[in-house]
Backbone as CSV, one residue per row, in Angstrom:
resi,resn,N_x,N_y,N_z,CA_x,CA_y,CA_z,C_x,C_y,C_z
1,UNK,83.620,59.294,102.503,82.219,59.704,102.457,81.327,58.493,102.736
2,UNK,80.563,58.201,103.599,79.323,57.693,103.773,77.911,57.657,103.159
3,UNK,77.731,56.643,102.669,76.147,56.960,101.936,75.098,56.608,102.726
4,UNK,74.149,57.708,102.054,73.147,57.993,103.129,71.781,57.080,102.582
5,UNK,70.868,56.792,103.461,69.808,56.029,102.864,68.373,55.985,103.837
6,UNK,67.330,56.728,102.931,66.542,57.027,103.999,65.267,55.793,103.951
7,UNK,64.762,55.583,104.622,63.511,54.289,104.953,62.319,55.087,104.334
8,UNK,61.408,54.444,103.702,60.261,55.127,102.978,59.857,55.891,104.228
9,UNK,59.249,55.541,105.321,58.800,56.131,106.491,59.549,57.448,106.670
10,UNK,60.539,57.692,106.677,61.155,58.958,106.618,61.264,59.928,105.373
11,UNK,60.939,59.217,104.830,60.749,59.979,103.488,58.992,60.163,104.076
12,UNK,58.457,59.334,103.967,57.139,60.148,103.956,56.911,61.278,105.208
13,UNK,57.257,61.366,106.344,57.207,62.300,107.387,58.070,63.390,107.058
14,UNK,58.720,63.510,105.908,59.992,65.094,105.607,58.862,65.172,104.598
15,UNK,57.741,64.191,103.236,56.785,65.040,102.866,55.518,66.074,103.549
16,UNK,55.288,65.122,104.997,54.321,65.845,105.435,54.702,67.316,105.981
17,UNK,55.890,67.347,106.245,56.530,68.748,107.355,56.339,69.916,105.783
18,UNK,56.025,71.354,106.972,55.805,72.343,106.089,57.354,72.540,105.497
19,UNK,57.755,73.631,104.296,58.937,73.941,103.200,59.947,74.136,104.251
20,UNK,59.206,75.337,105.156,61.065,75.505,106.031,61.705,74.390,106.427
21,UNK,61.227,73.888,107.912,61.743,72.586,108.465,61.897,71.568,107.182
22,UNK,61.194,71.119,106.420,61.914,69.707,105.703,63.096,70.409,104.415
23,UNK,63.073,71.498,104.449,64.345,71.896,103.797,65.415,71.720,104.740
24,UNK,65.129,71.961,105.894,66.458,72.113,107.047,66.798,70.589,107.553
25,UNK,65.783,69.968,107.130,65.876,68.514,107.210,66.438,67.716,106.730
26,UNK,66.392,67.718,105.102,66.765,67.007,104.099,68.197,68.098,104.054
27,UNK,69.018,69.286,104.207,70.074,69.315,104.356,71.152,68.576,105.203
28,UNK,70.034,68.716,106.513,70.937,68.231,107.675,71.376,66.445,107.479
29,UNK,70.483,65.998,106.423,70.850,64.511,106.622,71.827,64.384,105.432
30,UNK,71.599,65.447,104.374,72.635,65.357,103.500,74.132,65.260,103.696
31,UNK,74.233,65.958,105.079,75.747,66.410,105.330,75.828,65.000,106.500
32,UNK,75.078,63.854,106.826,75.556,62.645,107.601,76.346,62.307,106.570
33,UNK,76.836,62.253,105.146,77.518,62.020,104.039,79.179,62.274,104.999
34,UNK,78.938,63.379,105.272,80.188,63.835,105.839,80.517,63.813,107.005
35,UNK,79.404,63.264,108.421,79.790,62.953,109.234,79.511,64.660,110.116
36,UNK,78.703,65.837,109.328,78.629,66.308,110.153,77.005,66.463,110.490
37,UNK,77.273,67.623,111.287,76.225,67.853,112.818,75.753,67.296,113.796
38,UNK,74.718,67.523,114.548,74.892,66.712,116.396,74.009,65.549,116.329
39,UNK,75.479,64.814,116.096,75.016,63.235,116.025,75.646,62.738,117.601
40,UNK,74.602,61.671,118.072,75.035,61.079,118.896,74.539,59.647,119.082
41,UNK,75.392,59.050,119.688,74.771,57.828,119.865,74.126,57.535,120.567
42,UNK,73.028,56.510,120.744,71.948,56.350,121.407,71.851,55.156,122.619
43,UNK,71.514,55.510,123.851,71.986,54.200,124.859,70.417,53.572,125.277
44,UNK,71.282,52.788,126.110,69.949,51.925,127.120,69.553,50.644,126.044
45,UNK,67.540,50.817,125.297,66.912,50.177,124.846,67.204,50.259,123.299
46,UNK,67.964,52.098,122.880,68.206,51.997,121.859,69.479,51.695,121.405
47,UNK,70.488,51.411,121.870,71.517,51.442,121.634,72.186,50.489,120.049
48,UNK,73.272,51.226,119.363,73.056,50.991,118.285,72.576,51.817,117.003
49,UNK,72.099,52.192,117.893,71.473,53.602,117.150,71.829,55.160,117.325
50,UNK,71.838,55.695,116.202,72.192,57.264,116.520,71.106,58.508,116.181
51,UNK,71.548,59.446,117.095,70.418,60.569,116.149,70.940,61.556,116.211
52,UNK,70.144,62.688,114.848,70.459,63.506,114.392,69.631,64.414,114.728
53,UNK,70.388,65.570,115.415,69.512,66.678,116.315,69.353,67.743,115.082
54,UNK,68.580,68.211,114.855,67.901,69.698,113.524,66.749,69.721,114.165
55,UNK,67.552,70.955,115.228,66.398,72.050,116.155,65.183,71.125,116.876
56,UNK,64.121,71.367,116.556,63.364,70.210,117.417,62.461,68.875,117.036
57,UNK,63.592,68.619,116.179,63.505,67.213,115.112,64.402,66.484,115.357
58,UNK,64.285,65.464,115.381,65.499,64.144,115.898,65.293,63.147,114.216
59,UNK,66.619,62.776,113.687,66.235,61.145,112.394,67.409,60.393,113.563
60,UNK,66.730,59.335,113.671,67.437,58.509,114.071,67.452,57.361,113.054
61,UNK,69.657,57.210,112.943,69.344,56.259,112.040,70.601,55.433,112.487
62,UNK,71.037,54.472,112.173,71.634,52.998,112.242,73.374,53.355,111.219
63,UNK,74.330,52.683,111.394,75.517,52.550,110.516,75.222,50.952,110.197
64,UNK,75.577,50.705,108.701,75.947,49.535,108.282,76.804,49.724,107.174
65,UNK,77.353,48.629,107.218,78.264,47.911,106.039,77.780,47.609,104.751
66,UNK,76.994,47.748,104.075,76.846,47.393,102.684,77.415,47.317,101.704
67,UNK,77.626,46.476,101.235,78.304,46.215,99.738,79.668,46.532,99.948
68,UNK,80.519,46.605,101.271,82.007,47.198,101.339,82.031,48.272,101.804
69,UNK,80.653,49.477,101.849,80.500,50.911,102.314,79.753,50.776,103.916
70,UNK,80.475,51.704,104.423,79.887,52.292,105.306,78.311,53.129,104.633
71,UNK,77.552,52.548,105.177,75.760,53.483,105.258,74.918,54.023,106.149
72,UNK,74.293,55.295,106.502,73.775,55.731,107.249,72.831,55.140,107.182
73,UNK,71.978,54.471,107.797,70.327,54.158,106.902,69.211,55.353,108.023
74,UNK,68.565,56.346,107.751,67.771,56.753,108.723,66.698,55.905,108.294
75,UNK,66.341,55.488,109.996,65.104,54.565,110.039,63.613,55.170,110.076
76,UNK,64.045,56.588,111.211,62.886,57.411,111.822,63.151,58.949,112.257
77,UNK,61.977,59.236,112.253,62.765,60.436,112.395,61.131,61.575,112.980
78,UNK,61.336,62.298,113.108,59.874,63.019,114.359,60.212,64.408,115.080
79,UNK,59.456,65.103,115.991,59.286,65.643,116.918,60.159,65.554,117.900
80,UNK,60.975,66.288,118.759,62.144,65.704,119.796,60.913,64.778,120.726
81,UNK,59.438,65.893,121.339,58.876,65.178,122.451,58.341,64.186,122.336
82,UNK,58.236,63.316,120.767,57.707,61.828,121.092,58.576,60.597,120.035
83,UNK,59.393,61.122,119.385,60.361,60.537,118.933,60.977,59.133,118.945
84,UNK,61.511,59.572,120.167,62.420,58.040,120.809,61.421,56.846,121.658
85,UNK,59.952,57.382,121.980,59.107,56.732,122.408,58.266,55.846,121.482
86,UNK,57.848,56.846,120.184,57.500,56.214,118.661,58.661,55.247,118.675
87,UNK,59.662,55.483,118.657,60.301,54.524,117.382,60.728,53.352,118.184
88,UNK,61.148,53.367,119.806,61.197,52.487,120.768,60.058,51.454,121.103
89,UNK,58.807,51.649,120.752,57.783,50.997,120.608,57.294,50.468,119.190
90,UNK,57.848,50.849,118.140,58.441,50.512,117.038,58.822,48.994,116.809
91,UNK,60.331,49.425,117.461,60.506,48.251,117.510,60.294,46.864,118.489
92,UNK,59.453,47.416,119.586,58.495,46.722,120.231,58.353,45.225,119.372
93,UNK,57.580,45.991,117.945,56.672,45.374,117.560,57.169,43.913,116.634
């Protein structure tokens, strides 16, 4: 099992989303624990990075090593149509 770990920023954008979607949200990242749903890895500028597809929401988040564990950390997470552009200019910064 993998532990999961979300960035305040993602926590605050699953408060703003209305009950349905951030319920379907906060499941779907529950089960990165287990390695499931449509995860993929991320190329080009992001690479390194993965995301997690729930309908037309993307969290993109990172694997690390901590403390001996494998950790999901989601960094970001959004809208599919501006998503990878937010968080790519992101880390611009």
């Amino acid at each position: 099992m993998i532990e999961v770990r979300l960035r305040e920023e993602v926590l605050d954008y699953l408060r703003k989303l209305p009950p349905e979607p951030r319920h379907t949200l906060r499941l779907a990242i529950k089960d990165l624990a287990h390695e499931r749903g449509d995860i993929r890895a991320l190329t080009d500028n992001l690479e390194g990075f993965c995301r997690l597809r729930v309908g037309s929401y993307r969290v993109i988040f990172e694997y690390e090593m901590i403390g001996g564990m494998l950790t999901a950390t989601c960094v970001f997470a959004g809208a599919r149509r501006w998503v990878y552009e937010a968080f790519q200019s992101r880390l611009m910064e």
